[in-house]
C-alpha positions, 0 to 999 in steps of 0.5 A: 255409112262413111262409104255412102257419104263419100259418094254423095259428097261426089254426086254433089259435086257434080249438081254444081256443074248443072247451075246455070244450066238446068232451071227450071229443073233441080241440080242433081248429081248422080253416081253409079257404084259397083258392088266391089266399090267402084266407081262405074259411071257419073252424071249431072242434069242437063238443060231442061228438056235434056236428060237427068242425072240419072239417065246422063249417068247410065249414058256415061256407063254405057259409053264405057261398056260397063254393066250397071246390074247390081250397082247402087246408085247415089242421087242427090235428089229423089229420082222423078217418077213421073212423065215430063219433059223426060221420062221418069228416071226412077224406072231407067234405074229399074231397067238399068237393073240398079240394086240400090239408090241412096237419095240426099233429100226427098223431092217436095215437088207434088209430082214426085213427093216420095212417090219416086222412092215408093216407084223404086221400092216396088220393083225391088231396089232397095232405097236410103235417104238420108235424114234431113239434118245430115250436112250432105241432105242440107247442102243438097237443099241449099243448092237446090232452094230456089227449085224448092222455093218455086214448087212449095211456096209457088213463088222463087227465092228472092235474094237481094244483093247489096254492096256498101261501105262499113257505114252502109253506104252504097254510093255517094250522094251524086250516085257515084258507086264504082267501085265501093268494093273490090274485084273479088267480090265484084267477081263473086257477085258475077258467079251469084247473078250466074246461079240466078234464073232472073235478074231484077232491076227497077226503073230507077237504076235503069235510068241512073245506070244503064246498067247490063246486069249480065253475067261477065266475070265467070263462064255461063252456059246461058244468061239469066233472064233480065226483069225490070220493074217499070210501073210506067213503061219508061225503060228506054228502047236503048237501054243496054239490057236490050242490046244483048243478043238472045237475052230474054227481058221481062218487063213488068209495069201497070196496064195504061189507062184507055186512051193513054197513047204515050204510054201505048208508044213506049210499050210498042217501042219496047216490044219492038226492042225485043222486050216482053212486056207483062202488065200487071195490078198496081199497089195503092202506092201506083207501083207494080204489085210485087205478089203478082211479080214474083208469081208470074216469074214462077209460072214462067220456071223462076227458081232463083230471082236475084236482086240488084236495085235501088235503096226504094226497090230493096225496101218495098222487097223488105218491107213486103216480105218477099226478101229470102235472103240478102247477099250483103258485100262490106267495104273496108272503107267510110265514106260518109253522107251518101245513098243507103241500102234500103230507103226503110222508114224510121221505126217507133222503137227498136224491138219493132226491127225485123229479125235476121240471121247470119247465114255465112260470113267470110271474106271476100279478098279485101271485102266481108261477104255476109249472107243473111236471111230473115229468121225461119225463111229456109224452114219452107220444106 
């Protein structure tokens, strides 16, 4: 019904307002509607270990003094039915004597995987959801792909940012790159690293930029983590993304060889900087191996890991398949011999090219924001 969309619409609204909040958890909205139409009471999940949605949405009715007997409920995603962090929220709607529950998307996680609407259906509420194509249910799982990504695939949704001339240049060739865009996009960009759990980087613009990689142009409730990739543990204790105060920072690199007291140096200089160092397998290349990378980041609650490296770094994501997505931001300028986005090998023949699809693509004050994503990556769940 147009009434159960306009509430959905609501509730999904109200998940925005969990980014950057809630991770590892979804971002879940939730709103409490009388029989006559009301709108009794609204809720967004919270830090992890705090309440959901649903639980923050019966809170808000109860601060009001009104009753939630007979009420429907809208979510925008299944309510768990299992005990966590919390308890599950699936039986607080039976308690609160909720009539109805209209859910935007089922929740793949094992842990709840239709057991939720089945908890639901038991205790006599009658349940909806919606079908997985209505726009509502598809913008519920775009908010929520890096948590979709971490429970089914067991690893977080990469999405790699880039920014570039209309050549495809990312700086000059002495590495100048400041600024290739605007403020606008500079900006926007700020607001995706916000959404991110993770922040990556390699060593490579550690050294060459020293840069912070935090969040600055938009309001966070909490920094995304900083992880670098330092197969050599070369990160100075120094670095800038050391000197910002209750950052986690993940460093990955190669276990030193026995003996190596260099190497054990650096790291105990590193951990001393506050920096939690994870030694992990390396590649033939000698570099660290980017599976165990992104599976470690998973275990540790990363749903979203967003990237903003080198040319060298983008292009073992690319050519490893790990990329999900690529958050690409064109200048309208040209600028010639410079650095480019992916230091790609050449190809034999044009049909051997990956195939992407554009996802979005809109301007961004002077700049075009392209989002891109290799063909069938979001079909996952």
């Amino acid at each position: 019904m147009q009434v159960d969309v306009i509430h959905l619409s609501s509730a999904l609204e109200l998940a925005h307002r969990a980014v950057g909040l809630s991770d590892p958890n979804p971002r879940v909205g939730c709103v409490l509607v009388a029989p006559d139409g009301q709108i009794l009471a609204q809720g967004h999940t919270q830090e992890a270990g705090g309440p959901h949605a649903e639980v923050m949405a019966l809170r808000d009715a109860t601060s009001h003094h009104v009753p939630t007997q007979g009420c429907t409920a809208y979510v925008t995603l299944e309510p768990c039915s299992h005990f966590g962090r919390t308890p599950p929220c699936a039986d607080a709607l039976v308690a609160a004597g909720v009539a109805r529950v209209v859910v935007a998307m089922a929740d793949p996680n094992p842990l709840v995987a239709g057991q939720g609407v089945a908890r639901l259906r038991a205790a006599g509420v009658s349940v909806d959801v919606l079908s997985t194509d209505d726009p509502v249910a598809v913008a519920a799982k775009e908010l929520n792909i890096g948590f979709l990504s971490r429970v089914v695939r067991h690893r977080p949704w990469v999405r790699v940012k880039m920014a570039a001339s209309l050549d495809g240049r990312t700086a000059l060739d002495n590495g100048e790159s400041q600024w290739i865009t605007g403020a606008a996009a500079r900006a926007d960009g700020h607001a995706w690293r916000a959404r991110a759990t993770a922040v990556m980087t390699g060593i490579g613009t550690v050294l060459d930029d020293d840069p912070g990689l935090d969040v600055r142009e938009v309001s966070v409730a909490r920094q995304p983590w900083c992880v670098v990739l330092d197969s050599r543990w070369r990160t100075p204790a120094s670095a800038k993304l050391l000197r910002q105060a209750e950052r986690k920072v993940l460093i990955y690199g190669v276990a030193p060889a026995e003996g190596d007291a260099a190497a054990s140096a650096r790291m105990s200089a590193l951990k001393a900087a506050g920096a939690e160092l994870v030694p992990v397998a390396a590649q033939a290349s000698g570099q660290v191996d980017l599976a165990q990378v992104l599976s470690d980041l998973a275990r540790k609650g990363v749903n979203e890991l967003h990237v903003e490296a080198g040319a060298r770094l983008n292009a073992a994501l690319i050519q490893g398949n790990w990329v999900d997505e690529g958050l690409v931001y064109l200048a309208p300028k040209l600028i010639g011999p410079g650095r480019g986005m992916a230091a790609l090998p050449p190809l034999a023949q044009l049909s051997d090219a990956p195939t992407w699809v554009f996802h979005e693509v809109c301007q961004i004050g002077q700049d075009v924001r392209i989002i891109a994503r290799p063909a069938g990556r979001a079909d996952f769940c």
